[in-house]
MIFIBA-139123 format. One record per atom (N, C-alpha, C, O): x, y, z negated; residue in three letters; atom name. Coordinates in Angstrom, 3 decimals. Atoms other than C-alpha are relative to their C-alpha. Layout:
BEGIN
+----------+----------+----------+-----+----+
|       c1 |       c2 |       c3 |  aa | at |
+----------+----------+----------+-----+----+
|        X |        Y |        Z | ala | CA |
...
+----------+----------+----------+-----+----+
END
This chain:
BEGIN
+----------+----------+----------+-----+----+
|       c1 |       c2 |       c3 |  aa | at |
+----------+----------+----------+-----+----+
|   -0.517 |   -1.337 |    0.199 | unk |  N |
|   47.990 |   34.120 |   60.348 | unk | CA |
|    0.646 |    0.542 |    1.256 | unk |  C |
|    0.875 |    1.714 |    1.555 | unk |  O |
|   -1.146 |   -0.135 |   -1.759 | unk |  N |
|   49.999 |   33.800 |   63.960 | unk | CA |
|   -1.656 |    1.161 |    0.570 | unk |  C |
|   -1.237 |    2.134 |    1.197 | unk |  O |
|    0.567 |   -0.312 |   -0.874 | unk |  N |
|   46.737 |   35.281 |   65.324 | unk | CA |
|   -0.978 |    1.378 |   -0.647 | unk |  C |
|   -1.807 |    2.132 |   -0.136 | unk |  O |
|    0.978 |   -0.934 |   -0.002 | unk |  N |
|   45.426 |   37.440 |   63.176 | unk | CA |
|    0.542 |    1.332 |   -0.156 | unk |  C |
|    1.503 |    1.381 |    0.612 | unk |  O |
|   -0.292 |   -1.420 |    0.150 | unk |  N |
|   46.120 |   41.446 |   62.188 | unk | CA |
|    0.852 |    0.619 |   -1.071 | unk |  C |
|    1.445 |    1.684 |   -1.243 | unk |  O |
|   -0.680 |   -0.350 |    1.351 | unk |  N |
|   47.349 |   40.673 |   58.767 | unk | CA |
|    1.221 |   -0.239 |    0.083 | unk |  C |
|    1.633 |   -1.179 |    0.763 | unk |  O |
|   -1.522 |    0.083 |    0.321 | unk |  N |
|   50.887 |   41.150 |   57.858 | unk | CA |
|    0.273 |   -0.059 |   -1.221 | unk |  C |
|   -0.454 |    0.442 |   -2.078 | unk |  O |
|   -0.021 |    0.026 |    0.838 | unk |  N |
|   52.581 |   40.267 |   55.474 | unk | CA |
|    0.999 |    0.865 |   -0.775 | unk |  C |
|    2.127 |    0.720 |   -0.303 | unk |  O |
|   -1.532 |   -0.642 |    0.540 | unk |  N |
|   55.069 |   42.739 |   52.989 | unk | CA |
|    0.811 |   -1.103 |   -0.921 | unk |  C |
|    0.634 |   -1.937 |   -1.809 | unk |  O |
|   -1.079 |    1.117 |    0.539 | unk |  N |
|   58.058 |   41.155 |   52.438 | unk | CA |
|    1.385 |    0.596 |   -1.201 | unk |  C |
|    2.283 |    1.357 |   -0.839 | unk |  O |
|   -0.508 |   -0.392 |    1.251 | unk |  N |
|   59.861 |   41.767 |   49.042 | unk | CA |
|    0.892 |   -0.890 |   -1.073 | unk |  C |
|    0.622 |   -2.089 |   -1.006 | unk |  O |
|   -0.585 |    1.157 |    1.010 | unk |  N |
|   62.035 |   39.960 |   46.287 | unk | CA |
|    0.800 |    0.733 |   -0.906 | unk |  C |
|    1.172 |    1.864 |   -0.592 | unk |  O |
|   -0.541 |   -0.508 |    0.951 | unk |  N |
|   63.749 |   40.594 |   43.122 | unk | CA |
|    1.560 |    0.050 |   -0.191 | unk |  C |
|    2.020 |   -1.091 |   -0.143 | unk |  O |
|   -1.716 |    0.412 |    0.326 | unk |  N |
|   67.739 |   40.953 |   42.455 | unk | CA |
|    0.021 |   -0.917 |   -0.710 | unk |  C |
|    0.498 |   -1.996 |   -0.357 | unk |  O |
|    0.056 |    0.649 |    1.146 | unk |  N |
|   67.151 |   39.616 |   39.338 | unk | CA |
|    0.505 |   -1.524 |   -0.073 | unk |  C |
|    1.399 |   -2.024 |   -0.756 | unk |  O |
|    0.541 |    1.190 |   -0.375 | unk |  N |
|   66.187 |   36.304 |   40.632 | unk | CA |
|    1.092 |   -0.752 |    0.470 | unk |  C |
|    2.008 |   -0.021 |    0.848 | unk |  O |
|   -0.597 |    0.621 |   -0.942 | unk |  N |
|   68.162 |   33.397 |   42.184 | unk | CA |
|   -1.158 |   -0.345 |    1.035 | unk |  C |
|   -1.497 |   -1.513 |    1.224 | unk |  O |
|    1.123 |    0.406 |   -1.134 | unk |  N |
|   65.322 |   33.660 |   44.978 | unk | CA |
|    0.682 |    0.367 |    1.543 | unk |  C |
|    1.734 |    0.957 |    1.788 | unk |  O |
|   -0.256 |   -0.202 |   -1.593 | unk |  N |
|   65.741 |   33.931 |   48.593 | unk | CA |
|    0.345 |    1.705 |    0.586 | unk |  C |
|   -0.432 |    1.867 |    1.527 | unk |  O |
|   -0.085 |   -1.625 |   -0.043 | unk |  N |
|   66.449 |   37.688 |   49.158 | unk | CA |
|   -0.779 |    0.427 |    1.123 | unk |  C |
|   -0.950 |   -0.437 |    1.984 | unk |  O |
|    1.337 |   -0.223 |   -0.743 | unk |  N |
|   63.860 |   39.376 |   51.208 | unk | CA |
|    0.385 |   -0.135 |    1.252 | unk |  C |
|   -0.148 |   -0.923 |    2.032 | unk |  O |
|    0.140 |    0.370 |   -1.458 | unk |  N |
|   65.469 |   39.954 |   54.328 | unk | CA |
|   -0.078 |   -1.675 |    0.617 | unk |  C |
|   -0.661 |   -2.140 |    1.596 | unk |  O |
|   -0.349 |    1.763 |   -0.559 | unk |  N |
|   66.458 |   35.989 |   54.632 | unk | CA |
|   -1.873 |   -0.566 |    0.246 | unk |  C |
|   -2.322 |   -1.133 |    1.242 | unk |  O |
|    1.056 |    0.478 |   -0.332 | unk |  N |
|   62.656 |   35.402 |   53.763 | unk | CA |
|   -0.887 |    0.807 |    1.589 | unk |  C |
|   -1.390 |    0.249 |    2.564 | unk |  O |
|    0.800 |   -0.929 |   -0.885 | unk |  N |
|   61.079 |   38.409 |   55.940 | unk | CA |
|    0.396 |   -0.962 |    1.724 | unk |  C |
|   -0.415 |   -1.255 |    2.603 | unk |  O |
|   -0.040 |    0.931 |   -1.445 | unk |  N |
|   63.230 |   36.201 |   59.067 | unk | CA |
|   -0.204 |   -1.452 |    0.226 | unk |  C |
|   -0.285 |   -2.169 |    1.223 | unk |  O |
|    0.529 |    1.479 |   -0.306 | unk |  N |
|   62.440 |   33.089 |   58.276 | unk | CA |
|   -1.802 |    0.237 |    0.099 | unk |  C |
|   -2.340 |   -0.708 |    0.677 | unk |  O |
|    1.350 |   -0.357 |   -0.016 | unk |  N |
|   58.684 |   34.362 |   58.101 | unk | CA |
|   -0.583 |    0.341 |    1.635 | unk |  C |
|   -1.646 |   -0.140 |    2.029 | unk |  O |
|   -0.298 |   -0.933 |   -1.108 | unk |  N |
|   59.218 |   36.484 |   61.662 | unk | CA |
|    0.236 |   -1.694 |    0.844 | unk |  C |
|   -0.816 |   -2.185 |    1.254 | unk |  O |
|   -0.219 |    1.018 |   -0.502 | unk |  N |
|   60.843 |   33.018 |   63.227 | unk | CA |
|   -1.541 |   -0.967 |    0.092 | unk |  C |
|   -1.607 |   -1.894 |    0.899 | unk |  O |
|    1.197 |    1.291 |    0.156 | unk |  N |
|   57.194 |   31.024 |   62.459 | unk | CA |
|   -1.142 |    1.478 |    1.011 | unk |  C |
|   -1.808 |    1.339 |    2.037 | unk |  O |
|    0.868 |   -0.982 |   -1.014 | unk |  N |
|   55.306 |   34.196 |   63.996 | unk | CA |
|   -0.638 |    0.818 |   -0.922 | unk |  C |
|   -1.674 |    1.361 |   -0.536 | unk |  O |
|    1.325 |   -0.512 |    1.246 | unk |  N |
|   53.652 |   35.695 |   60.917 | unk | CA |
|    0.675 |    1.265 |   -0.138 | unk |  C |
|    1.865 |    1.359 |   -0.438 | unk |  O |
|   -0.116 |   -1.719 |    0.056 | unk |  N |
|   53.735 |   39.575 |   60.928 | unk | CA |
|    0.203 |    0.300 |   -1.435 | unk |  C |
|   -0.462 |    0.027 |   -2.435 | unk |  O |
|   -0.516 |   -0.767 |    1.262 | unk |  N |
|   55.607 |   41.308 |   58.424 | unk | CA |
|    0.662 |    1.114 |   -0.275 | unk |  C |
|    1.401 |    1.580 |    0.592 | unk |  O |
|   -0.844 |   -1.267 |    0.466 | unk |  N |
|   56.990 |   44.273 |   56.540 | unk | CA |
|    0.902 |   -0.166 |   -0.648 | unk |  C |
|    0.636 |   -0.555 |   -1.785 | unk |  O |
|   -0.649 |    0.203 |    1.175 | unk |  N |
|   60.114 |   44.106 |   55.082 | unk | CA |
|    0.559 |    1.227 |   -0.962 | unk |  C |
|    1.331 |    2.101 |   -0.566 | unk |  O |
|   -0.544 |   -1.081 |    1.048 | unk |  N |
|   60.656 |   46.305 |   51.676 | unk | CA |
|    0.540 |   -0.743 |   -0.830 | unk |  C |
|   -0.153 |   -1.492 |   -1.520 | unk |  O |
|   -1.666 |    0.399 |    0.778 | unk |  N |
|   63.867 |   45.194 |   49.982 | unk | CA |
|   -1.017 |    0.456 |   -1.733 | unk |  C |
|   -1.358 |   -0.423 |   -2.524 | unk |  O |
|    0.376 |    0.057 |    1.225 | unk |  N |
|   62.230 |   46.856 |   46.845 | unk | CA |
|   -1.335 |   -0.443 |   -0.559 | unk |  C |
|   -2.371 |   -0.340 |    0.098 | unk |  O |
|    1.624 |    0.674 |   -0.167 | unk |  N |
|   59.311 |   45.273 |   45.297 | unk | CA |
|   -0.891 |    0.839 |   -0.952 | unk |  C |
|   -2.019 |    0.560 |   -1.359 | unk |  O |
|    0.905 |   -1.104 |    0.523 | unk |  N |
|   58.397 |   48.477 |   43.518 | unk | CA |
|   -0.465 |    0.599 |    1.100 | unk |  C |
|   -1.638 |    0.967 |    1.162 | unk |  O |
|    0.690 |   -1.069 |   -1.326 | unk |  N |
|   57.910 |   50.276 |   46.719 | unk | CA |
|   -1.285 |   -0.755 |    0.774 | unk |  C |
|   -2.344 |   -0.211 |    1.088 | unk |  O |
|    0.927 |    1.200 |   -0.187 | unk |  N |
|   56.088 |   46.889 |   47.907 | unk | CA |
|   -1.005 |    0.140 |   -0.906 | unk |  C |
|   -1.942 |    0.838 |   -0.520 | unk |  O |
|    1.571 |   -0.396 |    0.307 | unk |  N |
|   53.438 |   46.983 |   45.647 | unk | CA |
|   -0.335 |    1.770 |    0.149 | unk |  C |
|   -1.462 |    2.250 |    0.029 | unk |  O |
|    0.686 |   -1.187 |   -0.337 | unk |  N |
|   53.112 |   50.378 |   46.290 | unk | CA |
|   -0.978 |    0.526 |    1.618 | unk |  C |
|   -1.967 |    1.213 |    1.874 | unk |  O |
|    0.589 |    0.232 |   -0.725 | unk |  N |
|   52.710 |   49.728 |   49.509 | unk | CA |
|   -1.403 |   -0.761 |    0.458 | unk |  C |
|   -2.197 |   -0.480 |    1.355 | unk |  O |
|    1.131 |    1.230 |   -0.453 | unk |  N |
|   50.188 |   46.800 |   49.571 | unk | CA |
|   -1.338 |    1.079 |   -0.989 | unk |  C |
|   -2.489 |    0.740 |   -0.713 | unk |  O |
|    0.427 |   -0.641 |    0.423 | unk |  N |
|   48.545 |   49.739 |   47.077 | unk | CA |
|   -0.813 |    0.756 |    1.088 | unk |  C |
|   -1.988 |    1.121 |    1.101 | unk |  O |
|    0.507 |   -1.549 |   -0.584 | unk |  N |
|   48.042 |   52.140 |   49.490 | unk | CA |
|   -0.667 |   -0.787 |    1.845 | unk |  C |
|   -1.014 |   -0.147 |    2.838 | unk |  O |
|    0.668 |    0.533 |   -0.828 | unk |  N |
|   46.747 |   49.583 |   52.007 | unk | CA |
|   -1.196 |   -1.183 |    0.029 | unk |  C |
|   -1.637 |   -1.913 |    0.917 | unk |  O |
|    1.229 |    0.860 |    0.772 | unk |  N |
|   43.965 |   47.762 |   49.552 | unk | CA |
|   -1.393 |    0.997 |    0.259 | unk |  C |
|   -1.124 |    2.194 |    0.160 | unk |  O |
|    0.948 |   -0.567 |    0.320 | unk |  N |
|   40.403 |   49.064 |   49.758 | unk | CA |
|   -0.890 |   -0.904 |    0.219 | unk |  C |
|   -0.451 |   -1.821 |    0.913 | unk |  O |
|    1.123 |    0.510 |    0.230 | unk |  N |
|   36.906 |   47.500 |   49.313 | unk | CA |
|   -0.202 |   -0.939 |    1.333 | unk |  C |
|   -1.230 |   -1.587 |    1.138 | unk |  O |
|    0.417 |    0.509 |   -0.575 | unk |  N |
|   36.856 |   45.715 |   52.503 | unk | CA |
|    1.714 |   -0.690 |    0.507 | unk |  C |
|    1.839 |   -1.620 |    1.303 | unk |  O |
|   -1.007 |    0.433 |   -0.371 | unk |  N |
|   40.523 |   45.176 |   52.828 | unk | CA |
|    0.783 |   -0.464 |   -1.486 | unk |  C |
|    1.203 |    0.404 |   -2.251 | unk |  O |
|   -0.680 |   -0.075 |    1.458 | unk |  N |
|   42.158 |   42.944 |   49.504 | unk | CA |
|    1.353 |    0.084 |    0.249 | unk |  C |
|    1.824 |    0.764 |    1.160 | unk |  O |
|   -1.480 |   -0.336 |    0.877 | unk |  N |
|   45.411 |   42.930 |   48.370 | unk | CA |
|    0.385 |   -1.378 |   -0.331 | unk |  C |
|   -0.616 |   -1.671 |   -0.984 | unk |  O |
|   -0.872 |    1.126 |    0.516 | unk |  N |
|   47.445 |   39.297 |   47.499 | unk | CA |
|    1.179 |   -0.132 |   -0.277 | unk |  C |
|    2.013 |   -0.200 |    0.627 | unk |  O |
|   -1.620 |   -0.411 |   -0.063 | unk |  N |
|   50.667 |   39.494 |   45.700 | unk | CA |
|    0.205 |   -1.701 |   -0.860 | unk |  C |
|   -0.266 |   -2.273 |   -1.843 | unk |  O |
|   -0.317 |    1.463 |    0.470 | unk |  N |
|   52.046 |   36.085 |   45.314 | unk | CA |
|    1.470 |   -0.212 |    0.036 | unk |  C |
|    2.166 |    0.524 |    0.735 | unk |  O |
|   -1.479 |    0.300 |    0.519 | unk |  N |
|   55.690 |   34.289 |   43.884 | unk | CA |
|   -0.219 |   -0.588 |   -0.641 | unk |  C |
|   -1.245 |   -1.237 |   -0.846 | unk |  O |
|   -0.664 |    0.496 |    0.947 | unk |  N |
|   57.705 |   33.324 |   41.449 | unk | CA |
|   -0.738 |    1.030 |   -1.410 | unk |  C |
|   -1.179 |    2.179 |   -1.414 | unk |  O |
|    0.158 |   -0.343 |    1.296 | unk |  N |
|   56.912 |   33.877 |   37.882 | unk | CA |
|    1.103 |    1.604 |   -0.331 | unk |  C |
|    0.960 |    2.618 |   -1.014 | unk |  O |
|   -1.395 |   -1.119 |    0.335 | unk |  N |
|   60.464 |   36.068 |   38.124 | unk | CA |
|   -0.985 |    1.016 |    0.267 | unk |  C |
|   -0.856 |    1.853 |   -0.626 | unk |  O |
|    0.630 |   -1.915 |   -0.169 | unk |  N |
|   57.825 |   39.378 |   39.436 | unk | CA |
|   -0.503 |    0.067 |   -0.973 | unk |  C |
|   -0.564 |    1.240 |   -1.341 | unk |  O |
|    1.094 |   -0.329 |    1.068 | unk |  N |
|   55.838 |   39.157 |   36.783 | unk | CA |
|    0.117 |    0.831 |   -0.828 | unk |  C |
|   -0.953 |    1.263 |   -1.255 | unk |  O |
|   -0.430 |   -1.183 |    0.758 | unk |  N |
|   57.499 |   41.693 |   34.675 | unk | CA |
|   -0.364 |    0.755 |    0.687 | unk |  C |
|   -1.507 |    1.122 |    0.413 | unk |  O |
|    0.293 |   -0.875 |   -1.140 | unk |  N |
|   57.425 |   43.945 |   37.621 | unk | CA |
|   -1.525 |    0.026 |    0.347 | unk |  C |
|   -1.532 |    0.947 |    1.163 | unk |  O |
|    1.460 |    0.181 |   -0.309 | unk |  N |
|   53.348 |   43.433 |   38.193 | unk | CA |
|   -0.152 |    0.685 |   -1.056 | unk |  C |
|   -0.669 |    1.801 |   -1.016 | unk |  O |
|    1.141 |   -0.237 |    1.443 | unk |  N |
|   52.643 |   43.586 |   34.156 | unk | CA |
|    0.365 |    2.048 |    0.211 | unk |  C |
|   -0.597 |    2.817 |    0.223 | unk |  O |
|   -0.793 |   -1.131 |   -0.096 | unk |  N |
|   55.033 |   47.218 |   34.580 | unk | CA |
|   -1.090 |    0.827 |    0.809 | unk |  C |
|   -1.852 |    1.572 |    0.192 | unk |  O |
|    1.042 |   -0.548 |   -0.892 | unk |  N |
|   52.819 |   48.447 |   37.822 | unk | CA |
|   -1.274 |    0.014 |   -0.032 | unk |  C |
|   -1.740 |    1.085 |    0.357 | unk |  O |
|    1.069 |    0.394 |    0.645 | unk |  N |
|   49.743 |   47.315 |   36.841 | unk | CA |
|   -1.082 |    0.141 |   -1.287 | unk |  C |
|   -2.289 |    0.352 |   -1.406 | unk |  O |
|    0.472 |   -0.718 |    1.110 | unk |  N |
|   49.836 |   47.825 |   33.160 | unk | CA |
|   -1.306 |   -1.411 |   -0.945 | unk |  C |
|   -2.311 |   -1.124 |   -1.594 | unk |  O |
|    0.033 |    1.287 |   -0.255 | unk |  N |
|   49.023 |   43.793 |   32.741 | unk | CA |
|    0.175 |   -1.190 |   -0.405 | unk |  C |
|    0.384 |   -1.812 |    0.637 | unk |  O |
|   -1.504 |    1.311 |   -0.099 | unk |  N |
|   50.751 |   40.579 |   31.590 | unk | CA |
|   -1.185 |   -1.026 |    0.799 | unk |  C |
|   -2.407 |   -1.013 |    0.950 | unk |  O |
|    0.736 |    1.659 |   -0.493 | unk |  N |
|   50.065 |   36.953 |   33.314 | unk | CA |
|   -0.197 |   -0.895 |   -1.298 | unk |  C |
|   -0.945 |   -1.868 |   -1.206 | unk |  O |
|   -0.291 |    0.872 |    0.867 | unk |  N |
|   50.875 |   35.499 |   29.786 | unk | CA |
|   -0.958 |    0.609 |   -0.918 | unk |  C |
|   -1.040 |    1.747 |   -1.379 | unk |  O |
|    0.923 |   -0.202 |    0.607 | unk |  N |
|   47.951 |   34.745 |   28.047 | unk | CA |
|    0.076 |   -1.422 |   -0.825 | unk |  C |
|   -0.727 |   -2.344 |   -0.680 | unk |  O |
|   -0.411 |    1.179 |    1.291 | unk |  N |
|   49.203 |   32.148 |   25.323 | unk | CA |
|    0.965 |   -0.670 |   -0.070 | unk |  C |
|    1.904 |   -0.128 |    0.513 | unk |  O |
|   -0.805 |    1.504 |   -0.270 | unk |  N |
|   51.260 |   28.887 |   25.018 | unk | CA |
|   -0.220 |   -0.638 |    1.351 | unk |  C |
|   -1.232 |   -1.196 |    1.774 | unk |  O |
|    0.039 |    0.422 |   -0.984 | unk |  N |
|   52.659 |   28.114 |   28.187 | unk | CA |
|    0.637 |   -1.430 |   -0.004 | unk |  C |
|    0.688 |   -2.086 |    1.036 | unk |  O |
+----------+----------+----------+-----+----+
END
């Protein structure tokens, strides 16, 4: 990723006991890997939205904690039975 074009947006939930974005966005920045940081992770997928098209995808990866927030934007769930 050090070499290539892609960046990554960098995002996280209050909610969460997770890493809070900026802490990740510089520990990300420190290894060399290009990033955006948006504190909100509604504006974040909006972003990674408005920079998806047919030759360019889209990967939104975490904690289980977004998943509300995805099914919400999306319109979605991940939960598809007995977990």
């Amino acid at each position: 990723m050090k070499e290539s074009s892609i960046s990554l947006i960098v995002s996280s939930v209050s909610e969460a006991e997770l890493m809070n974005a900026e802490d990740l966005n510089n520990s990300l920045k420190h290894y060399g890997i290009k990033t955006k940081l948006e504190p909100d992770i509604r504006n974040a997928i909006r972003m990674l939205n408005n920079q998806v098209s047919a030759s360019t995808p889209g990967i939104i990866f975490g904690s289980h904690y977004v998943g509300e927030t995805i099914f919400n934007e999306y319109d979605f769930s991940f939960d598809n039975g007995i977990i």
